[in-house]
N, CA, C and O atoms as CSV, one atom per row, in Angstrom:
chain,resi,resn,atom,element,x,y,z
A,1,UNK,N,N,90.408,62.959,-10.093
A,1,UNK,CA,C,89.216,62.146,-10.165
A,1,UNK,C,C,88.068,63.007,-10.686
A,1,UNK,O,O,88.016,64.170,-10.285
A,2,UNK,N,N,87.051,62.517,-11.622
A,2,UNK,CA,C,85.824,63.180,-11.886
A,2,UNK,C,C,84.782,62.871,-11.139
A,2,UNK,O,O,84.777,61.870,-10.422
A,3,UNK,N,N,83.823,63.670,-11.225
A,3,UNK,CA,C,82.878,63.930,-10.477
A,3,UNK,C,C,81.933,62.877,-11.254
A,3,UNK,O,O,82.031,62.717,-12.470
A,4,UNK,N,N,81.023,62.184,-10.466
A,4,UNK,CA,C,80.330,61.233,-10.989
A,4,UNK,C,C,78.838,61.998,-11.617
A,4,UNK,O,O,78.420,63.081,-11.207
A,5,UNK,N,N,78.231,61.234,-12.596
A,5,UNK,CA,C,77.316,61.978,-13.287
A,5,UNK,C,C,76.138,62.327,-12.488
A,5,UNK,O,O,75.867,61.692,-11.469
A,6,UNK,N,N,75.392,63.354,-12.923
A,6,UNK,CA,C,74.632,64.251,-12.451
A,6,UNK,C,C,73.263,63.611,-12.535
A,6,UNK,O,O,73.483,62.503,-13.024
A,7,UNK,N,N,72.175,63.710,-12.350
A,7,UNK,CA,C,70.672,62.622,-12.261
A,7,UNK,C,C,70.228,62.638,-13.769
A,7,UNK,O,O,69.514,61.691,-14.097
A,8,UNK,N,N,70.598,63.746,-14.934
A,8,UNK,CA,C,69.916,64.039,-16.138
A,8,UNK,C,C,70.827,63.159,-16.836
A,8,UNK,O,O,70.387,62.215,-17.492
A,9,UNK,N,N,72.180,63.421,-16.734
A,9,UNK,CA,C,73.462,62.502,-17.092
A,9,UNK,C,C,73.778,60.888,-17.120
A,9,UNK,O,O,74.253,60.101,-17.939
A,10,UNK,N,N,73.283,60.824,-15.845
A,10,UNK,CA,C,73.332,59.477,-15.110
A,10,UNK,C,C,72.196,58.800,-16.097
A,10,UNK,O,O,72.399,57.639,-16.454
A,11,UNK,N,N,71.164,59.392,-16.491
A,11,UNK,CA,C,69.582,58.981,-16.852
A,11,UNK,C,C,70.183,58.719,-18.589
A,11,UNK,O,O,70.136,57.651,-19.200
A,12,UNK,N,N,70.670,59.898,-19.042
A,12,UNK,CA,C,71.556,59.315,-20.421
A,12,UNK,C,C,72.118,58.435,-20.681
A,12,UNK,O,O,72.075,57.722,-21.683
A,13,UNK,N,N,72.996,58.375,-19.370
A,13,UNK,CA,C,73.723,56.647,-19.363
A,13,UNK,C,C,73.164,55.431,-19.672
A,13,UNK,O,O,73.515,54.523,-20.425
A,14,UNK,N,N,72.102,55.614,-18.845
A,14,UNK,CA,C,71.397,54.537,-18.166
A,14,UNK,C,C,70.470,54.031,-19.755
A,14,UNK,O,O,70.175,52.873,-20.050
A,15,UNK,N,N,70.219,55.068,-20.436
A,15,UNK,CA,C,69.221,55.333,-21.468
A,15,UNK,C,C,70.363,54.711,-22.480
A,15,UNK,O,O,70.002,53.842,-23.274
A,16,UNK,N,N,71.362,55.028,-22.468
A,16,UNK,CA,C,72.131,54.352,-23.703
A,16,UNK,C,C,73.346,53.600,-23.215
A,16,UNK,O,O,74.501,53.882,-23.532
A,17,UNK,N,N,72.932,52.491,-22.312
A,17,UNK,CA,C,73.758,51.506,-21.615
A,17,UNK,C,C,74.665,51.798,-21.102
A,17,UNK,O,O,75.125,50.781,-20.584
A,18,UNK,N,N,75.365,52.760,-20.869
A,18,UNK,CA,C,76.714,53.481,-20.332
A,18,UNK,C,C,77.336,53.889,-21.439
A,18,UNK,O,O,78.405,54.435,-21.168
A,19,UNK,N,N,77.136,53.851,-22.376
A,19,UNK,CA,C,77.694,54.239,-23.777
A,19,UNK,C,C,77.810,55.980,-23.957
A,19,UNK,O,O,76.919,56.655,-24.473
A,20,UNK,N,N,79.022,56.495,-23.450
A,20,UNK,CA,C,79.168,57.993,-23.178
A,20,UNK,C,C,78.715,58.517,-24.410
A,20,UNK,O,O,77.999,59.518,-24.387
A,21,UNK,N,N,79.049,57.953,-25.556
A,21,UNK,CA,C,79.074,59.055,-27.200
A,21,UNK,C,C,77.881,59.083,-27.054
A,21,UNK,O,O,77.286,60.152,-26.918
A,22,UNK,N,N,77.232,57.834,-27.050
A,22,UNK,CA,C,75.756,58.004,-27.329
A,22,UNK,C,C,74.629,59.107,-26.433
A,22,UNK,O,O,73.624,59.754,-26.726
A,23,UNK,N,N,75.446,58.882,-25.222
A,23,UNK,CA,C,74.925,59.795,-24.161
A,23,UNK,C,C,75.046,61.371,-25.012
A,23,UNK,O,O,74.076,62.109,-25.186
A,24,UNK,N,N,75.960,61.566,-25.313
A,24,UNK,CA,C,76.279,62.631,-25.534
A,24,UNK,C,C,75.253,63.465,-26.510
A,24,UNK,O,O,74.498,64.417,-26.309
A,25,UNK,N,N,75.577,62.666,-27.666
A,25,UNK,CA,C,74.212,62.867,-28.765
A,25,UNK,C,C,72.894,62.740,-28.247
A,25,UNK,O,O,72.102,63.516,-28.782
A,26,UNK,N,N,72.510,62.148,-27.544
A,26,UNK,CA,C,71.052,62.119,-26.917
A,26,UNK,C,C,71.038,63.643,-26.064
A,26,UNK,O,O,70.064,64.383,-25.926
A,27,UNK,N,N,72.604,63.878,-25.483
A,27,UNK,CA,C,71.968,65.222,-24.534
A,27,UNK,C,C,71.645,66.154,-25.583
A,27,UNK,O,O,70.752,66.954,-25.304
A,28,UNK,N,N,72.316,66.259,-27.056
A,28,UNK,CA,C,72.734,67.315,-27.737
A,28,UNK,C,C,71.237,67.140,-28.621
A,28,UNK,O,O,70.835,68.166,-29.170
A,29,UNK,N,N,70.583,66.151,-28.743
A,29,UNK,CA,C,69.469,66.047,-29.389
A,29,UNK,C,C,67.880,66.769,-28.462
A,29,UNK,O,O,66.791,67.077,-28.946
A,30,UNK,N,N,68.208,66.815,-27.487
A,30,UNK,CA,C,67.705,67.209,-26.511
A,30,UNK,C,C,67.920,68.576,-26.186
A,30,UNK,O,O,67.113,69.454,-26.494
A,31,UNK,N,N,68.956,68.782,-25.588
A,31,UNK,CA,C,69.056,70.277,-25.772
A,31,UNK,C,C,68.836,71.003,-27.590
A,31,UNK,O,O,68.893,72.232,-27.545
A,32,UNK,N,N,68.682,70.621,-28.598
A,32,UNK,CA,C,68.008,70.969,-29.663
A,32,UNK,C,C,66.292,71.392,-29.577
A,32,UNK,O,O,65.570,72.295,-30.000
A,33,UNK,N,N,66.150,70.123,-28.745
A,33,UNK,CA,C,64.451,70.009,-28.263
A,33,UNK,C,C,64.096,71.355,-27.726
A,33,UNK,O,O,63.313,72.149,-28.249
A,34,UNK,N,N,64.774,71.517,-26.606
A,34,UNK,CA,C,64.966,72.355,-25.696
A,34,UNK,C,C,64.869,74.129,-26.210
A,34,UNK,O,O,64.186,75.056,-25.776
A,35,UNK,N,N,65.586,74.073,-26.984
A,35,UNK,CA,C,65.320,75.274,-27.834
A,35,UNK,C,C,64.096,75.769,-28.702
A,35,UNK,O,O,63.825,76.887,-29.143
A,36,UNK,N,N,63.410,74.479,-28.802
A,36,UNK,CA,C,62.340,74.876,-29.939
A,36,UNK,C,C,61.615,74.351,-30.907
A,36,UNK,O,O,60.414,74.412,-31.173
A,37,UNK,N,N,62.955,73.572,-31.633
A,37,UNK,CA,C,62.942,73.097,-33.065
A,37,UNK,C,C,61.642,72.312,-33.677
A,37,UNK,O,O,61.180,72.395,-34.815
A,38,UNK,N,N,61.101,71.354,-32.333
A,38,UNK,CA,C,60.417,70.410,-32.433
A,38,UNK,C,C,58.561,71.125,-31.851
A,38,UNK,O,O,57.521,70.468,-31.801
A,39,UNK,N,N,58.689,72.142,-31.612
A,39,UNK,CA,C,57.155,72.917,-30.650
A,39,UNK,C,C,57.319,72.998,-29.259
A,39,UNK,O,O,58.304,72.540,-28.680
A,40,UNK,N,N,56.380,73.569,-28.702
A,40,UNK,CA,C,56.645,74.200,-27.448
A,40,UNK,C,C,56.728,73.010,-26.292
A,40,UNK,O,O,57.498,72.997,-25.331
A,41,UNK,N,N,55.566,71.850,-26.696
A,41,UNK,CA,C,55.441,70.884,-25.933
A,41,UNK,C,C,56.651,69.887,-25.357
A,41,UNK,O,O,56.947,69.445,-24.247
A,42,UNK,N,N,57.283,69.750,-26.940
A,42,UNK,CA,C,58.880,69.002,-26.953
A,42,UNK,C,C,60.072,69.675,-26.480
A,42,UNK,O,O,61.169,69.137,-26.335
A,43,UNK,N,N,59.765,70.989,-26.227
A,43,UNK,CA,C,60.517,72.133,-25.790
A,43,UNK,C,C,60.271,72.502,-23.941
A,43,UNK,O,O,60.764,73.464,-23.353
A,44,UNK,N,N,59.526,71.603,-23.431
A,44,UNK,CA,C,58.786,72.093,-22.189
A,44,UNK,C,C,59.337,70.600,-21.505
A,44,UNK,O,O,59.500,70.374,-20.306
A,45,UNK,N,N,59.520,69.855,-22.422
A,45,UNK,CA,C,59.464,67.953,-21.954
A,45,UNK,C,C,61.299,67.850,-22.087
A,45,UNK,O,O,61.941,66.911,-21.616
A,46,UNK,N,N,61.888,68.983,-22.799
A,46,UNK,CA,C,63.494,68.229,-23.037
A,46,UNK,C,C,64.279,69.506,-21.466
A,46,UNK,O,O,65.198,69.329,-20.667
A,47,UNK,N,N,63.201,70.814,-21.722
A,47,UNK,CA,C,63.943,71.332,-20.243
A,47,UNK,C,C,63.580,70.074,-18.975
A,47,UNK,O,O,64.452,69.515,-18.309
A,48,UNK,N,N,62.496,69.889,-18.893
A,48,UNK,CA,C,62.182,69.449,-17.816
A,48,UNK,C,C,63.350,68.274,-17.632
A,48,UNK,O,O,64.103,68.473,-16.679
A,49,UNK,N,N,63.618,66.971,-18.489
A,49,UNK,CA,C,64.234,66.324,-18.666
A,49,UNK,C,C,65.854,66.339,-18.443
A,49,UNK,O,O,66.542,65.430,-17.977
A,50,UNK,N,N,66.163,67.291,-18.785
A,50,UNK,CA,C,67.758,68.323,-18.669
A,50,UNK,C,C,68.134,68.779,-17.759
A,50,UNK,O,O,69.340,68.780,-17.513
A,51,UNK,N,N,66.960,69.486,-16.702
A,51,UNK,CA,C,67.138,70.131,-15.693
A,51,UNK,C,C,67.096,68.954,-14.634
A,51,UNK,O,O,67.344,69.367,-13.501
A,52,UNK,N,N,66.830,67.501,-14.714
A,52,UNK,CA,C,66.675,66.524,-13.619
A,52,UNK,C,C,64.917,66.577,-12.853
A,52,UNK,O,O,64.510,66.113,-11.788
A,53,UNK,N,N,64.387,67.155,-13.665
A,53,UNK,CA,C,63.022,66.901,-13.084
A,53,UNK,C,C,62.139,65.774,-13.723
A,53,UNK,O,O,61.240,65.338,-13.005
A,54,UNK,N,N,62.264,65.299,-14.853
A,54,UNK,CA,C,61.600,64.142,-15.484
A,54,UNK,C,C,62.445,62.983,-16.040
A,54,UNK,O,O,63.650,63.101,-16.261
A,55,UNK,N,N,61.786,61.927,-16.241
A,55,UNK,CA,C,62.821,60.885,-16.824
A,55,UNK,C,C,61.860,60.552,-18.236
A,55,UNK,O,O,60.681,60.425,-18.567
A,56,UNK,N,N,63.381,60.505,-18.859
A,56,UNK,CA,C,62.540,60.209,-20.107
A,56,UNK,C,C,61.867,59.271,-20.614
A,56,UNK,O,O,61.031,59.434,-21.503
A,57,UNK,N,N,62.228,57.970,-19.989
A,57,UNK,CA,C,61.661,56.541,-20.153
A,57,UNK,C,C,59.975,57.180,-19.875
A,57,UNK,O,O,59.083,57.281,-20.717
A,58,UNK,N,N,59.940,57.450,-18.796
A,58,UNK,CA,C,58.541,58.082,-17.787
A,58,UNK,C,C,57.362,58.499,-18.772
A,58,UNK,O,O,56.170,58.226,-18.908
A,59,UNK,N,N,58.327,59.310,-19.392
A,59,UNK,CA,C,57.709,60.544,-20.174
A,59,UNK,C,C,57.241,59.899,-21.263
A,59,UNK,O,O,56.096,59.925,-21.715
A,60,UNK,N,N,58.183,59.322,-21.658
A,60,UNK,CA,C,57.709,58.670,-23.273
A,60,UNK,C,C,56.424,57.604,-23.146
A,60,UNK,O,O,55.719,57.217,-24.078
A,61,UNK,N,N,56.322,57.261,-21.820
A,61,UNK,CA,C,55.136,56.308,-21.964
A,61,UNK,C,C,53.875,57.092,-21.340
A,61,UNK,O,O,52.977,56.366,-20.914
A,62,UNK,N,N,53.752,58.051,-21.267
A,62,UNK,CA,C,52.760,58.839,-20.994
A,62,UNK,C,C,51.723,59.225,-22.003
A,62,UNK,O,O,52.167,59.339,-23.145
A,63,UNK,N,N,50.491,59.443,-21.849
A,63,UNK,CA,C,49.541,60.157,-22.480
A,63,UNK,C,C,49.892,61.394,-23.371
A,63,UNK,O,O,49.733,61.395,-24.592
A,64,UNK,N,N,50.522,62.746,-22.445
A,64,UNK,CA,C,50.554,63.125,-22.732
A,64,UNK,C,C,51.889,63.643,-24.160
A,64,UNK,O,O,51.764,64.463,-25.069
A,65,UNK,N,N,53.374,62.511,-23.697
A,65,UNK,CA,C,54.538,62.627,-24.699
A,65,UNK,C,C,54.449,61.563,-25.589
A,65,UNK,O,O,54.685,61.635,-26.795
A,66,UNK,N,N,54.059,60.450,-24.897
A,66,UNK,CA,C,54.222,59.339,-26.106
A,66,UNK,C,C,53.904,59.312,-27.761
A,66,UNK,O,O,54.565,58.882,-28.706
A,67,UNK,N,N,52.375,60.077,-27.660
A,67,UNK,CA,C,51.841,59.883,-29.059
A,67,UNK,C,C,52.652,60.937,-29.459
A,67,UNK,O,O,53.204,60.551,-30.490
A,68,UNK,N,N,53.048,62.158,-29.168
A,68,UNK,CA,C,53.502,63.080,-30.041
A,68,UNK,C,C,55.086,62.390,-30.174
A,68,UNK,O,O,55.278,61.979,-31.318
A,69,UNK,N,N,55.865,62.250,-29.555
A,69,UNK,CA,C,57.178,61.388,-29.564
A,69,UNK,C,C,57.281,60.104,-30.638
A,69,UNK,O,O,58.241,59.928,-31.389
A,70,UNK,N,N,56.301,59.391,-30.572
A,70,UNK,CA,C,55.779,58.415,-31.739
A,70,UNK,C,C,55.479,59.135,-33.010
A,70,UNK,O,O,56.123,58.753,-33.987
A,71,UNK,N,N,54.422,60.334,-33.225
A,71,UNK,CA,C,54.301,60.776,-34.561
A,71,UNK,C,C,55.489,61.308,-35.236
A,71,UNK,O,O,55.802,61.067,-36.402
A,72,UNK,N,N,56.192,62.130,-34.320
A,72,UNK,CA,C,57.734,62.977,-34.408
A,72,UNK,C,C,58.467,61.574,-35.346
A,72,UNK,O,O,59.032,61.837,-36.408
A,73,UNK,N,N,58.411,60.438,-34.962
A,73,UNK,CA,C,59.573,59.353,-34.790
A,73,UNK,C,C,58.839,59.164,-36.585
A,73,UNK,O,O,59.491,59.373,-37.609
A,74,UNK,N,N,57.579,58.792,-36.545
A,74,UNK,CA,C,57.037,58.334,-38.107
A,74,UNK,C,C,56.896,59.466,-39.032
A,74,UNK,O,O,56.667,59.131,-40.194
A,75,UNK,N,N,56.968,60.596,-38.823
A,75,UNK,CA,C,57.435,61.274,-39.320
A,75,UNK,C,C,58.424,61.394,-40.343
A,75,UNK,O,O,58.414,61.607,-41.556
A,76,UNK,N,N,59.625,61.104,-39.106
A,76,UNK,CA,C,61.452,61.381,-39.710
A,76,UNK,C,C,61.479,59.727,-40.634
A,76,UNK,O,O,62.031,59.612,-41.728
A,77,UNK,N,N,60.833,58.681,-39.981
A,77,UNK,CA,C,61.029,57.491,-41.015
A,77,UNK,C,C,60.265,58.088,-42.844
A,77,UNK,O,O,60.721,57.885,-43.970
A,78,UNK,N,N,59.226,58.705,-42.484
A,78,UNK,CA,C,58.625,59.034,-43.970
A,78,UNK,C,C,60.041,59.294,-44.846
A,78,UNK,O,O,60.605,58.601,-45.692
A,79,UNK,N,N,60.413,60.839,-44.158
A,79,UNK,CA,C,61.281,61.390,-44.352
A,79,UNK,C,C,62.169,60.411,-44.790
A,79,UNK,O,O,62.220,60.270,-46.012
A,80,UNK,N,N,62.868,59.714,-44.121
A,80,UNK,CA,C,64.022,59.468,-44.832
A,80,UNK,C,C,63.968,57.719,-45.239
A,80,UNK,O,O,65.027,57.092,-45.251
A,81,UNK,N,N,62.326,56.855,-45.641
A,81,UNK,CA,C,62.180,56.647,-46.565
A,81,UNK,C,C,62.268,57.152,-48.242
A,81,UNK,O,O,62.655,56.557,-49.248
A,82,UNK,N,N,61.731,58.496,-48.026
A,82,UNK,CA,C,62.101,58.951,-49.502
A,82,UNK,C,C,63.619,59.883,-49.905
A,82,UNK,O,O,63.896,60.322,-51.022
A,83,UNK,N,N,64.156,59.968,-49.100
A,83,UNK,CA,C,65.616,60.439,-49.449
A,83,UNK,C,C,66.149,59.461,-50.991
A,83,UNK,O,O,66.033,58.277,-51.309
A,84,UNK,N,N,66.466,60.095,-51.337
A,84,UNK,CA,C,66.975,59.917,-52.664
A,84,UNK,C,C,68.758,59.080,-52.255
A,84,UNK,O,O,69.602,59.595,-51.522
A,85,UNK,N,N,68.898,57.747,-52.972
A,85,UNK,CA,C,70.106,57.413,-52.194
A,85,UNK,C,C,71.527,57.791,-51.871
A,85,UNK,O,O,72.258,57.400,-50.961
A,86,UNK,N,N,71.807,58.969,-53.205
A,86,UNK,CA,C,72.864,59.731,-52.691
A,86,UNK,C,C,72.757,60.405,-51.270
A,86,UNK,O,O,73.480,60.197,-50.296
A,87,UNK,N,N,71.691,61.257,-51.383
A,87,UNK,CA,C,71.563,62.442,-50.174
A,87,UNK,C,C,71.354,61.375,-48.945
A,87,UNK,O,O,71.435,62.056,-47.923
A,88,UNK,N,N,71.124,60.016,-48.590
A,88,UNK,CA,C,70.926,59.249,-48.222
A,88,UNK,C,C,72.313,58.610,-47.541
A,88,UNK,O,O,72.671,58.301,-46.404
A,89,UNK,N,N,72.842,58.591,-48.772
A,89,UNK,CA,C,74.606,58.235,-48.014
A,89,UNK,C,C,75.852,59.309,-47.526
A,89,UNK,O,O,76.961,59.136,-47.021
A,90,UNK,N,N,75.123,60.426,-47.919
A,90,UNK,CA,C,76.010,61.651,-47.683
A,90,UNK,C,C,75.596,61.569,-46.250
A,90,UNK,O,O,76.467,61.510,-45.383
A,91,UNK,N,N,73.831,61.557,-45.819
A,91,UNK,CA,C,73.757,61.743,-44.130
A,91,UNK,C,C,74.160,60.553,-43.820
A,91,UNK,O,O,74.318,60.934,-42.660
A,92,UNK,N,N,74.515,59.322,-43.767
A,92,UNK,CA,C,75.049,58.295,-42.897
A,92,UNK,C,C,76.488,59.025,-43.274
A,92,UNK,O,O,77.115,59.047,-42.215
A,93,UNK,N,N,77.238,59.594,-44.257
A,93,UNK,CA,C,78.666,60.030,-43.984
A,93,UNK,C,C,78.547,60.596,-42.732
A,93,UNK,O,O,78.951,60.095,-41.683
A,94,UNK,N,N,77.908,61.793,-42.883
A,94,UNK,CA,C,78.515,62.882,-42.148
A,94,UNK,C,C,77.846,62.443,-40.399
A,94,UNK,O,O,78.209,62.928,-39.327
A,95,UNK,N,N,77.028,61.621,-40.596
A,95,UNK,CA,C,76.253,60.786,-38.711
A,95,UNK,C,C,78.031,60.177,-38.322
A,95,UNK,O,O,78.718,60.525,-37.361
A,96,UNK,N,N,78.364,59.300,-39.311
A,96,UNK,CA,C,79.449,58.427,-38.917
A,96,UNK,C,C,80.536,59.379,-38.370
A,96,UNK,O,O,80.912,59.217,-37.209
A,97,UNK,N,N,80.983,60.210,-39.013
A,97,UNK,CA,C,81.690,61.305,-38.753
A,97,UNK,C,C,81.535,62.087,-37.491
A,97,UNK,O,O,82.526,62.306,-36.795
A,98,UNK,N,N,80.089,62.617,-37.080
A,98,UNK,CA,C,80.188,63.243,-35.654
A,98,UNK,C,C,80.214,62.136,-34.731
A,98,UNK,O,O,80.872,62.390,-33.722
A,99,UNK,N,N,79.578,60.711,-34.773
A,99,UNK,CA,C,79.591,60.031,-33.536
A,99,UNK,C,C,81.244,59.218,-33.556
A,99,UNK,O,O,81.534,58.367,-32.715
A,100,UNK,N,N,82.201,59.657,-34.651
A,100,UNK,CA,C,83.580,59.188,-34.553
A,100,UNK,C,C,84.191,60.448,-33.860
A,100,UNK,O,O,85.311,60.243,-33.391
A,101,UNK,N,N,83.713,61.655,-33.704
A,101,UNK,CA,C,84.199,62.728,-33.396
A,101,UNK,C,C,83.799,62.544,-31.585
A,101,UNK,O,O,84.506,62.791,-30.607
A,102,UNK,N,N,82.843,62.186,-31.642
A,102,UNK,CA,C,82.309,62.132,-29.843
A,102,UNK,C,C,82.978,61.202,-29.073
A,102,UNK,O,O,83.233,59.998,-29.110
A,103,UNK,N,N,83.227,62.391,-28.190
A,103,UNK,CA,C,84.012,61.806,-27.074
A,103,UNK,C,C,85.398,62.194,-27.059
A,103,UNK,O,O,86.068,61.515,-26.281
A,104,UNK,N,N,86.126,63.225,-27.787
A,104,UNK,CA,C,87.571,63.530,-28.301
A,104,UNK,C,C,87.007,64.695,-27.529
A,104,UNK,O,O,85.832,65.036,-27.391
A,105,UNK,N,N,88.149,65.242,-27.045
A,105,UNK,CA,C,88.061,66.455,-26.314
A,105,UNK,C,C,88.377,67.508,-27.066
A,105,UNK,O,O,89.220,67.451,-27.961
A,106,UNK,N,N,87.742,68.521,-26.768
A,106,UNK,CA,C,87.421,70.036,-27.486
A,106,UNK,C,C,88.565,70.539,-27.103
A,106,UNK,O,O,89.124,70.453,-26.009
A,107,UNK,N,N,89.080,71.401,-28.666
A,107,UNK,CA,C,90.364,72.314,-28.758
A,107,UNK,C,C,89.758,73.646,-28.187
A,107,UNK,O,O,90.461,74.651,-28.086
């Protein structure tokens, strides 16, 4: 028997209907956060989140995450409004590809 999910886990679930792959990619998008990629603020909001101290629903409607979480979001639409439509269908290849890969267990 497995161990039932953990409060950060459980909150993934919950965040992407019970839908494990999706869970998965949300943790892995997060722990990305977590590292850096996005500034210190988005990096301070994905530990907290990871470690079971914040919820992200919470967070996102806050003062202080929302607007930056919103600009982040219009941002990546600019972005990939202007993608050119090859480079455009190469990233929906290779998206389709890892979320067909999630959830297969690691060699």
């Amino acid at each position: 028997m497995t161990d039932p999910p953990s409060g950060p886990e459980q909150q993934l679930l919950d965040l992407t209907e019970g839908n494990a792959g999706l869970a998965k990619l949300l943790h892995a998008g997060l722990e990305r956060l977590r590292e850096g990629v996005a500034g210190a603020d988005l990096q301070e909001m994905a530990r907290d989140v990871l470690a079971g101290h914040s919820d992200l629903r919470q967070i996102a409607a806050t003062e202080a995450y929302g607007p930056m979480l919103l600009d982040r979001f219009h941002r990546f639409k600019e972005w990939e409004e202007n993608l050119d439509p090859d480079e455009r269908q190469r990233l929906a290849d290779e998206a389709t590809a890892v979320a067909r890969d999630v959830g297969r267990p690691s060699s």
